[in-house]
N, C-alpha and C positions, 0 to 999 in steps of 0.2 A: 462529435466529440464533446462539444458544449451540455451537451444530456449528463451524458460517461460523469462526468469531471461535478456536475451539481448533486446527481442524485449519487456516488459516493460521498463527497461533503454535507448532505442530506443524511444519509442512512449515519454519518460515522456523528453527526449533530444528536440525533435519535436515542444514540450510546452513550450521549455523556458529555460530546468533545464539544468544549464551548470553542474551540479553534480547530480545523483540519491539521494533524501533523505533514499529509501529505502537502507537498507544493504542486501547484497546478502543472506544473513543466512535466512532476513525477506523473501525474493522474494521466497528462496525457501521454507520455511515453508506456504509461501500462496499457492505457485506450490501444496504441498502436500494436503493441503485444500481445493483442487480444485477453488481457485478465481480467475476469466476471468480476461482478460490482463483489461480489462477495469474497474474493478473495483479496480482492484493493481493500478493504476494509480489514480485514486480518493482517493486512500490512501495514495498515495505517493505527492497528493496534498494537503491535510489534515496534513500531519508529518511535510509538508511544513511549513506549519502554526501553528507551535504548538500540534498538537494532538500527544498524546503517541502511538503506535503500540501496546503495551501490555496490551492497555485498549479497544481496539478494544471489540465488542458483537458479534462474527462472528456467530451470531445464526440468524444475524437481516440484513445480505447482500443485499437477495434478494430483499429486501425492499427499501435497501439502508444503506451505512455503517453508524452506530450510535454507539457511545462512551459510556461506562459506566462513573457512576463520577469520575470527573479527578479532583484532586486537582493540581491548578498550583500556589497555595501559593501566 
């Protein structure tokens, strides 16, 4: 999991992000979820911007990550 967890803070450093938005708790609960370095990074693009992690549809990945409704007040 120790891998998982550097080389997305690696790829998502790469991008731009002088900080990981994701939290290590997040990277590794996606580890467990089996999500590709590549899609943690798309998420970790999206938290960027506003999106919650807890409102993730991770039923709906392979598709492409889609949010349930978020209230952002």
């Amino acid at each position: 999991m120790k891998w998982y967890i550097a080389t997305v803070q690696r790829e998502l450093a790469k991008m731009g992000f002088t900080s990981c938005p994701l939290t290590e708790s997040q990277l590794a609960d996606m580890y467990r979820r089996n999500i590709k370095v590549d899609q943690a990074c798309r998420i970790g693009r999206d938290v960027d911007n506003g999106h919650a992690v807890d409102v993730i549809d991770w039923g709906t990945l392979d598709e492409g990550v889609t949010y349930r409704n978020e209230n952002r007040g």
